[in-house]
PDB file of N, CA, C, O and CB in Angstrom:
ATOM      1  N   UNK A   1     -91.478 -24.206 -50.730  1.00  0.00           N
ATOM      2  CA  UNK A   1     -91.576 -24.338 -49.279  1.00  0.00           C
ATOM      3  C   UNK A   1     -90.494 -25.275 -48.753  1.00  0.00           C
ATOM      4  O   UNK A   1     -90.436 -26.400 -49.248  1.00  0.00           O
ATOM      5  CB  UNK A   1     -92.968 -24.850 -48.876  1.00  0.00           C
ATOM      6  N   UNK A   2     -89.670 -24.941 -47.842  1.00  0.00           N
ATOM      7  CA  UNK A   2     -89.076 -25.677 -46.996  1.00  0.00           C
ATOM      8  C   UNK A   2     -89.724 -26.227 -45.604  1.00  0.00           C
ATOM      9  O   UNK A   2     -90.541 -25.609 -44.922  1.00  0.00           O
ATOM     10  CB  UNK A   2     -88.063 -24.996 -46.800  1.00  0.00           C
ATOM     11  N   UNK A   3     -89.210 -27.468 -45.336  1.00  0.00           N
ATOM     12  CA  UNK A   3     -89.277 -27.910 -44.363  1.00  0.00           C
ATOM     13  C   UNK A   3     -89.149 -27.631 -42.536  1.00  0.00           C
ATOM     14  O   UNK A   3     -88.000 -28.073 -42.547  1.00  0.00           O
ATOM     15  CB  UNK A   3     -88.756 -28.455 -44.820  1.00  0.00           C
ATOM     16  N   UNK A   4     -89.291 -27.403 -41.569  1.00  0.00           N
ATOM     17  CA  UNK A   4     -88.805 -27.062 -40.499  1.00  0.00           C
ATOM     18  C   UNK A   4     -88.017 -28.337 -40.011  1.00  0.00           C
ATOM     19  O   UNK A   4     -88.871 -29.052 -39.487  1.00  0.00           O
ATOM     20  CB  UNK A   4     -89.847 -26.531 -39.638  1.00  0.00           C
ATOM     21  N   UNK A   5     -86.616 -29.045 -39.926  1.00  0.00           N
ATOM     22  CA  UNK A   5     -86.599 -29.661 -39.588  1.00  0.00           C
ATOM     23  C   UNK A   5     -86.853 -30.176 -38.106  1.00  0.00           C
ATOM     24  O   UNK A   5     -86.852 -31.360 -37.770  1.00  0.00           O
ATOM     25  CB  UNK A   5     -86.023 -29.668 -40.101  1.00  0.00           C
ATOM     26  N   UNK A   6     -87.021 -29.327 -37.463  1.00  0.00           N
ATOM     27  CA  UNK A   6     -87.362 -30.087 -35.861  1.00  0.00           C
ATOM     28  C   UNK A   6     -88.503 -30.175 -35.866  1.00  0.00           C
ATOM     29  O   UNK A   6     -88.812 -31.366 -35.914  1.00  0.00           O
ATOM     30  CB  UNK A   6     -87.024 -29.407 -34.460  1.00  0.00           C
ATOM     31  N   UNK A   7     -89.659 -29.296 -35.832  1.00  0.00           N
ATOM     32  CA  UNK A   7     -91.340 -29.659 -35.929  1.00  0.00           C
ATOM     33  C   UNK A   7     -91.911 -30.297 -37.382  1.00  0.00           C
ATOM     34  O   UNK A   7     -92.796 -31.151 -37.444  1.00  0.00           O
ATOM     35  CB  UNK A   7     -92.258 -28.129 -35.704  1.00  0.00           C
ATOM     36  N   UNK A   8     -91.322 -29.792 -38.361  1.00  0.00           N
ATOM     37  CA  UNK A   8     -91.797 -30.531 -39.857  1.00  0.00           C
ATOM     38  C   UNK A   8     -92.900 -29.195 -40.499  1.00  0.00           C
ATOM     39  O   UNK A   8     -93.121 -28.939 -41.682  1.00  0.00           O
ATOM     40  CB  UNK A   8     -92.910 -32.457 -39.514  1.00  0.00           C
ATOM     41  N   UNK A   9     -93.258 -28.752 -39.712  1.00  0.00           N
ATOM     42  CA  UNK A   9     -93.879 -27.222 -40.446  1.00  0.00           C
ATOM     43  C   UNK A   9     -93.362 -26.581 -41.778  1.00  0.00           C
ATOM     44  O   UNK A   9     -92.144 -26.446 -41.888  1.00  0.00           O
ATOM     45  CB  UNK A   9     -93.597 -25.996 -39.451  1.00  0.00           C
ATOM     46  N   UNK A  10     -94.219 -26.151 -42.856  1.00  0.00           N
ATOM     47  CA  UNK A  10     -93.313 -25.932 -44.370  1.00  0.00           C
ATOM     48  C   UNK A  10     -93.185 -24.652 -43.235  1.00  0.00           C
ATOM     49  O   UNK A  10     -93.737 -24.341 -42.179  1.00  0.00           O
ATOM     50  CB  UNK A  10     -94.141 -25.789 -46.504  1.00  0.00           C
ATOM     51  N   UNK A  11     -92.332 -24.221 -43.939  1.00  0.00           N
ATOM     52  CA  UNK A  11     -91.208 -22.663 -44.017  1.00  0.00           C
ATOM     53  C   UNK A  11     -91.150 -22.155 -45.444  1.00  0.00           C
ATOM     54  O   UNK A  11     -90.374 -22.584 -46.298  1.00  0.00           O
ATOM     55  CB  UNK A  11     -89.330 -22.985 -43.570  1.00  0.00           C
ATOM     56  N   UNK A  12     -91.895 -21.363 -45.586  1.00  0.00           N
ATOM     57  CA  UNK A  12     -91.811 -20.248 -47.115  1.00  0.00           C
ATOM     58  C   UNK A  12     -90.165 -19.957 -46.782  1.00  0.00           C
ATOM     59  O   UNK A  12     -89.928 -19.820 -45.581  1.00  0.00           O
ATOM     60  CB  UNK A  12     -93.130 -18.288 -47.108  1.00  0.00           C
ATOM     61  N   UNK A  13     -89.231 -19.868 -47.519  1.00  0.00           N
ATOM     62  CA  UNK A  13     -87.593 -19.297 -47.228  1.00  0.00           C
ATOM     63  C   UNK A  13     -87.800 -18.757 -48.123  1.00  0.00           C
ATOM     64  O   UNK A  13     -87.618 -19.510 -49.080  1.00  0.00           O
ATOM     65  CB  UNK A  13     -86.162 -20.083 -47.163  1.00  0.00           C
ATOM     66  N   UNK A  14     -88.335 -17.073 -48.651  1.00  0.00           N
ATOM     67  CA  UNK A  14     -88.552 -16.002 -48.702  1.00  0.00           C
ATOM     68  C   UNK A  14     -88.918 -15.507 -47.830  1.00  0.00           C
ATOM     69  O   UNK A  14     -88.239 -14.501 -47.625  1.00  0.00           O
ATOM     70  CB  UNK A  14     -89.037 -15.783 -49.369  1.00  0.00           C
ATOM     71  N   UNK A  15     -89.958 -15.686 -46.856  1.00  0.00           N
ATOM     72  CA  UNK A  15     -90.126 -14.582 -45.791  1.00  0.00           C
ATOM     73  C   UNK A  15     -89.480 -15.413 -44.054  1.00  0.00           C
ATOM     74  O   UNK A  15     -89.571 -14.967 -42.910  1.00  0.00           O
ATOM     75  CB  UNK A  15     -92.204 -14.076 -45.792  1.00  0.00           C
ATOM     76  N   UNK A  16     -88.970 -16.492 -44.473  1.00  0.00           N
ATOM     77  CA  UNK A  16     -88.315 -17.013 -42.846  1.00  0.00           C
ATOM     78  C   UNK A  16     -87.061 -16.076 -42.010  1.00  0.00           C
ATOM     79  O   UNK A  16     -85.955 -15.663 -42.359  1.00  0.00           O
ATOM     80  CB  UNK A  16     -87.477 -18.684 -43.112  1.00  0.00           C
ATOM     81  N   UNK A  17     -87.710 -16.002 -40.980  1.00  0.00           N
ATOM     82  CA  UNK A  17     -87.168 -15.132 -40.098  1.00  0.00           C
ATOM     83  C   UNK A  17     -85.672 -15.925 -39.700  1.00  0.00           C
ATOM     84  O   UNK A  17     -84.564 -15.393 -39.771  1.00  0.00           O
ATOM     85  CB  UNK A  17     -88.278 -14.852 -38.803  1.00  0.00           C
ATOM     86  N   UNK A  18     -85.840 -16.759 -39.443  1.00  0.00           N
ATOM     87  CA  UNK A  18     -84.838 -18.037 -38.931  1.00  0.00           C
ATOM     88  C   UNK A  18     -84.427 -18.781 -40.056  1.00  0.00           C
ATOM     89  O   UNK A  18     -85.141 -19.392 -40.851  1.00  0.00           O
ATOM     90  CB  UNK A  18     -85.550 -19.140 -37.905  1.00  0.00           C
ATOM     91  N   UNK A  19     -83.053 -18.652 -40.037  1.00  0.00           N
ATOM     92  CA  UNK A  19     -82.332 -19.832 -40.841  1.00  0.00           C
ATOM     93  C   UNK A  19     -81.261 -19.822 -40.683  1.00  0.00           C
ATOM     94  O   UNK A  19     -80.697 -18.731 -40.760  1.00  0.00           O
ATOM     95  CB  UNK A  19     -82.397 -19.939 -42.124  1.00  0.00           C
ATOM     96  N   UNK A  20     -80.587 -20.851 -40.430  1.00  0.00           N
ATOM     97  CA  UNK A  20     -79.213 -21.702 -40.184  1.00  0.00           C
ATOM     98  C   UNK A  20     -78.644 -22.117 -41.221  1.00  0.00           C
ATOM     99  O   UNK A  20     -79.296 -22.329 -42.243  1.00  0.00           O
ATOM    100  CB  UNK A  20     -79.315 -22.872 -39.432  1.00  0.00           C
ATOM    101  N   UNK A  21     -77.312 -22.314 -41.154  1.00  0.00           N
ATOM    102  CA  UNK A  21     -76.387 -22.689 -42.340  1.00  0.00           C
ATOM    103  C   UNK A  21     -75.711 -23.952 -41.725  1.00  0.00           C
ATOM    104  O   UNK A  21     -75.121 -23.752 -40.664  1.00  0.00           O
ATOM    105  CB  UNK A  21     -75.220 -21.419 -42.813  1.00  0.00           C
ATOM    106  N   UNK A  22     -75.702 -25.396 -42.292  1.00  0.00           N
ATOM    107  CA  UNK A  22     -75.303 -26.588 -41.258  1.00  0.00           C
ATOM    108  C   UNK A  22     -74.494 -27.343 -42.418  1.00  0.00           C
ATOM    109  O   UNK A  22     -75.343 -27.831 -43.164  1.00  0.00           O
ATOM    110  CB  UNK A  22     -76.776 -27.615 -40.429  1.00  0.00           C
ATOM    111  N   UNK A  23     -72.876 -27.718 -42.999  1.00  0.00           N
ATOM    112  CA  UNK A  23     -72.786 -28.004 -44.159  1.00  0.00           C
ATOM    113  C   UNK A  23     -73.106 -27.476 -45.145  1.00  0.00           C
ATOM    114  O   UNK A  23     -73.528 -28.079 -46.132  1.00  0.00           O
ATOM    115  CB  UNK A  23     -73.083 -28.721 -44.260  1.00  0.00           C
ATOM    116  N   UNK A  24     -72.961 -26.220 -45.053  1.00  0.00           N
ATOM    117  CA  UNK A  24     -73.000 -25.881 -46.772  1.00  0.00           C
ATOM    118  C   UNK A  24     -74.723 -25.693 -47.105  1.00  0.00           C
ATOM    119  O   UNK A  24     -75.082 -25.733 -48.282  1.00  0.00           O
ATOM    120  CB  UNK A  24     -72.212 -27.508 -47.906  1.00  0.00           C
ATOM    121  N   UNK A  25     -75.464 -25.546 -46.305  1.00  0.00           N
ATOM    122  CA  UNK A  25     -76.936 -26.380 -46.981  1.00  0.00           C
ATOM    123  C   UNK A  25     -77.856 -25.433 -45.509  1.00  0.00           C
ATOM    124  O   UNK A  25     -77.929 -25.827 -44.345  1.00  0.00           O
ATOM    125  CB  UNK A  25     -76.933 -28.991 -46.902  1.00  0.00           C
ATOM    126  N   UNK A  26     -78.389 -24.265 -46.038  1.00  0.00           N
ATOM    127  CA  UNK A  26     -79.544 -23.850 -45.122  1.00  0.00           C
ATOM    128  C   UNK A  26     -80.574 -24.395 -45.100  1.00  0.00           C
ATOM    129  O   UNK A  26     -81.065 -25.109 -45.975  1.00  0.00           O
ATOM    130  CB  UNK A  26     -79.940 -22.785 -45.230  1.00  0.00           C
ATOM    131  N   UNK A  27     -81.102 -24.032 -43.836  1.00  0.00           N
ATOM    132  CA  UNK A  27     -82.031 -25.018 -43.423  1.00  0.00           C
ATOM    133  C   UNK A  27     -83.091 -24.007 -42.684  1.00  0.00           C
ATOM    134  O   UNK A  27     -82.402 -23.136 -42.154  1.00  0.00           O
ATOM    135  CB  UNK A  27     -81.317 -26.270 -42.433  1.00  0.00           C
ATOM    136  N   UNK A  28     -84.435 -23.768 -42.435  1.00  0.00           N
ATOM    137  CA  UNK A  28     -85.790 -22.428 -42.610  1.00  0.00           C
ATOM    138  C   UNK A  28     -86.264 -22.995 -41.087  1.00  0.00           C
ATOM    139  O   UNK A  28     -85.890 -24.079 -40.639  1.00  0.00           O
ATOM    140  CB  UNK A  28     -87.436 -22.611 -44.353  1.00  0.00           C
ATOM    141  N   UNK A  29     -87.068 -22.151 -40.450  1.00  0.00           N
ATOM    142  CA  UNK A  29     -87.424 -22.148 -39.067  1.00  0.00           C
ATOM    143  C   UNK A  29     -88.510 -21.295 -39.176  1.00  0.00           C
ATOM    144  O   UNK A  29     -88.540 -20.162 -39.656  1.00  0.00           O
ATOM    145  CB  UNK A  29     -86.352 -21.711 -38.047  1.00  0.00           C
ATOM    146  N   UNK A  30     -89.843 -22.280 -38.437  1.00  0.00           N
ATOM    147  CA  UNK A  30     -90.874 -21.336 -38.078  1.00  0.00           C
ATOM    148  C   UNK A  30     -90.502 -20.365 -36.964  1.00  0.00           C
ATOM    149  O   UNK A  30     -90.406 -19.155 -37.167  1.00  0.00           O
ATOM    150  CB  UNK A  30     -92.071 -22.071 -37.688  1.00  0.00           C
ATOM    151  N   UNK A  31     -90.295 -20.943 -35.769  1.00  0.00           N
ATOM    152  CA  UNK A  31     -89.608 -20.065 -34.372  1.00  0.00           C
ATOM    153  C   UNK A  31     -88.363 -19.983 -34.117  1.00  0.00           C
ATOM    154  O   UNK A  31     -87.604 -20.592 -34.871  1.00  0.00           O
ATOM    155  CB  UNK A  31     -89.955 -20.521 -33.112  1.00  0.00           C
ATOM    156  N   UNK A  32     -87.879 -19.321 -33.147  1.00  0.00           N
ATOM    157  CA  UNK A  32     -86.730 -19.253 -32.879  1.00  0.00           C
ATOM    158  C   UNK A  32     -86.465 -20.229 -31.838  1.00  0.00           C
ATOM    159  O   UNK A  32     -85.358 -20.660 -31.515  1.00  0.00           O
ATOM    160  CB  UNK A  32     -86.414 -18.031 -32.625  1.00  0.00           C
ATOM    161  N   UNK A  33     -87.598 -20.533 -31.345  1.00  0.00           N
ATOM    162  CA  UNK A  33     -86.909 -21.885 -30.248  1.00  0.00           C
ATOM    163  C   UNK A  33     -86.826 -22.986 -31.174  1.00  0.00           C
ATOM    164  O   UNK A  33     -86.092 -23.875 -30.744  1.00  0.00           O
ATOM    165  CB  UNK A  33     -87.996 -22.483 -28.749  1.00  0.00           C
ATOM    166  N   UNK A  34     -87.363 -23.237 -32.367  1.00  0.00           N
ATOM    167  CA  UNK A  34     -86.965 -24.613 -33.366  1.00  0.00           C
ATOM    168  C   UNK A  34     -85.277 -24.420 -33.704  1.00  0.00           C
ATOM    169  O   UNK A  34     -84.638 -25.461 -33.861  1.00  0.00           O
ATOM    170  CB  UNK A  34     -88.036 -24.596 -35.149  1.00  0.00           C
ATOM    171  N   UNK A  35     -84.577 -23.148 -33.814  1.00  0.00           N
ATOM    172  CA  UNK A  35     -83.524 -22.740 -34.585  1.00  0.00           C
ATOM    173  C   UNK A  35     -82.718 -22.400 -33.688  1.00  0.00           C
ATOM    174  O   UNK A  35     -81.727 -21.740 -34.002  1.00  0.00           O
ATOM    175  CB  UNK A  35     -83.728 -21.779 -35.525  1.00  0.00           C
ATOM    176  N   UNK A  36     -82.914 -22.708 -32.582  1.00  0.00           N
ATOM    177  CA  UNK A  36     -82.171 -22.638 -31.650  1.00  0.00           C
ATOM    178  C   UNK A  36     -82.083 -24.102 -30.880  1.00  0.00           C
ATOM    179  O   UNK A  36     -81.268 -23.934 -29.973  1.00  0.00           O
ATOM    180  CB  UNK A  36     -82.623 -21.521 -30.900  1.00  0.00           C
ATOM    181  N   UNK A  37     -82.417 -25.039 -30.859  1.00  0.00           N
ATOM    182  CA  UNK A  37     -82.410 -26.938 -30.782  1.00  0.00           C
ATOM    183  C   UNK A  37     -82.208 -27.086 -31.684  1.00  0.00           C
ATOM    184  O   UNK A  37     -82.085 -28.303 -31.543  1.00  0.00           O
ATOM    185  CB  UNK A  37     -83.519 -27.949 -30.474  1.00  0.00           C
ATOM    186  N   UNK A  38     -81.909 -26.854 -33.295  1.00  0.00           N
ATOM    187  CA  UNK A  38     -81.251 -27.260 -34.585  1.00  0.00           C
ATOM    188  C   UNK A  38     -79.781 -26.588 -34.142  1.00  0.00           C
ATOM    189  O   UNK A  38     -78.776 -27.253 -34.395  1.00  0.00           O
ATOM    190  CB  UNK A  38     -82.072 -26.579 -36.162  1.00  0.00           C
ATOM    191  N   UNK A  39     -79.630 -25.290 -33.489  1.00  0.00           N
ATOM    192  CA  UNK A  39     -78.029 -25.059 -33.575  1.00  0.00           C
ATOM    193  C   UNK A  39     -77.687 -25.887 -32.294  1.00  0.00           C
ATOM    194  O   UNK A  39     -76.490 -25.706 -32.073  1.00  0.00           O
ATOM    195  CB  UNK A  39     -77.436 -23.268 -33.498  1.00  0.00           C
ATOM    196  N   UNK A  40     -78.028 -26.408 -31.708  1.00  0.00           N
ATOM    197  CA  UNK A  40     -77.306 -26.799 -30.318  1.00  0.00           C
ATOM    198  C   UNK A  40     -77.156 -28.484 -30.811  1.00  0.00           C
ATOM    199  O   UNK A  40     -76.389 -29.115 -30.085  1.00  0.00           O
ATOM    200  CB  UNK A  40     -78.454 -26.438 -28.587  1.00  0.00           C
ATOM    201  N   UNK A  41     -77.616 -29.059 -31.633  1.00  0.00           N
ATOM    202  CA  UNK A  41     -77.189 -30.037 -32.335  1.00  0.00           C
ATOM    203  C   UNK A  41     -78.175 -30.392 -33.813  1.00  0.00           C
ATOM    204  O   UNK A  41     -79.295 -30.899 -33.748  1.00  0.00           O
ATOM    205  CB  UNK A  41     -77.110 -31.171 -31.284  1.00  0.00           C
ATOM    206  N   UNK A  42     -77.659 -30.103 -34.780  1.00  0.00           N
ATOM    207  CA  UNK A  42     -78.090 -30.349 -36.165  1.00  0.00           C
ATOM    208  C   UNK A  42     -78.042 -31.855 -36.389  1.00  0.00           C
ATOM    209  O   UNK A  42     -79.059 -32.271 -36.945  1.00  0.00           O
ATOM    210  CB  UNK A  42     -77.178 -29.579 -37.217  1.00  0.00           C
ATOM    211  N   UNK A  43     -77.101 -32.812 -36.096  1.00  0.00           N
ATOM    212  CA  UNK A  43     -77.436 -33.841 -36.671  1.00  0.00           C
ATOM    213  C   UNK A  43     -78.552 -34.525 -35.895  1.00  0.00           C
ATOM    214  O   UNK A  43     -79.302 -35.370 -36.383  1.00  0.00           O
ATOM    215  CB  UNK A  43     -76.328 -34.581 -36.882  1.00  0.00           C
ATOM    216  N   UNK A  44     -78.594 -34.090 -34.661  1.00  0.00           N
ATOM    217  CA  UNK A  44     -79.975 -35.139 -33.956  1.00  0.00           C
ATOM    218  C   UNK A  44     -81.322 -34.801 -34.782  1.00  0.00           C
ATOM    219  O   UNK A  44     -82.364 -35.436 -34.620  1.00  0.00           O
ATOM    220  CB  UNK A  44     -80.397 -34.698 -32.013  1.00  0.00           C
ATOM    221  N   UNK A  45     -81.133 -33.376 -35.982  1.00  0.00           N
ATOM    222  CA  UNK A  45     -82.500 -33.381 -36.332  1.00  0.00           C
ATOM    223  C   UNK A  45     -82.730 -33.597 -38.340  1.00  0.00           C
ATOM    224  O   UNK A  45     -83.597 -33.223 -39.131  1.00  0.00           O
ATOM    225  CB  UNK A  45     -83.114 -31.715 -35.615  1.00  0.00           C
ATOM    226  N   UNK A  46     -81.231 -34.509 -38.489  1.00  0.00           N
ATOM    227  CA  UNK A  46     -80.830 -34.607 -40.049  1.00  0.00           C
ATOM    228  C   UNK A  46     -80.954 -36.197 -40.163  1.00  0.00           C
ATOM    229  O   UNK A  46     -79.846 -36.733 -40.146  1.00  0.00           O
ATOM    230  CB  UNK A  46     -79.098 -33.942 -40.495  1.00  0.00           C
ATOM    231  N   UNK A  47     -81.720 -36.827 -40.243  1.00  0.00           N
ATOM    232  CA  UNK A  47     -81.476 -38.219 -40.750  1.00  0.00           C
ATOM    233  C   UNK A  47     -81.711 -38.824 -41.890  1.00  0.00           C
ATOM    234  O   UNK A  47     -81.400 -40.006 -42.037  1.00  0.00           O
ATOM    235  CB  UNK A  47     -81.957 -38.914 -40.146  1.00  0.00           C
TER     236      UNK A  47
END
């Protein structure tokens, strides 16, 4: 299970609909409005 980084929700990344590539390093999305505020800035949600 992956993480969602903006809400924190696991993400199975086998069946995630949403996922971003940020550095080399994908990153799993419950919705598309989480994966869409991760692309409009990734580091505000990488610390």
């Amino acid at each position: 299970m992956a993480k969602d980084p903006v809400c924190g929700m696991d993400v199975d990344e086998k069946t995630a609909k949403w996922v971003s590539e940020y550095k080399g390093k994908k990153y799993y999305f419950c919705a598309p409005g989480c994966k869409k505020k991760f692309d409009a800035d990734p580091s505000k949600f990488l610390k």
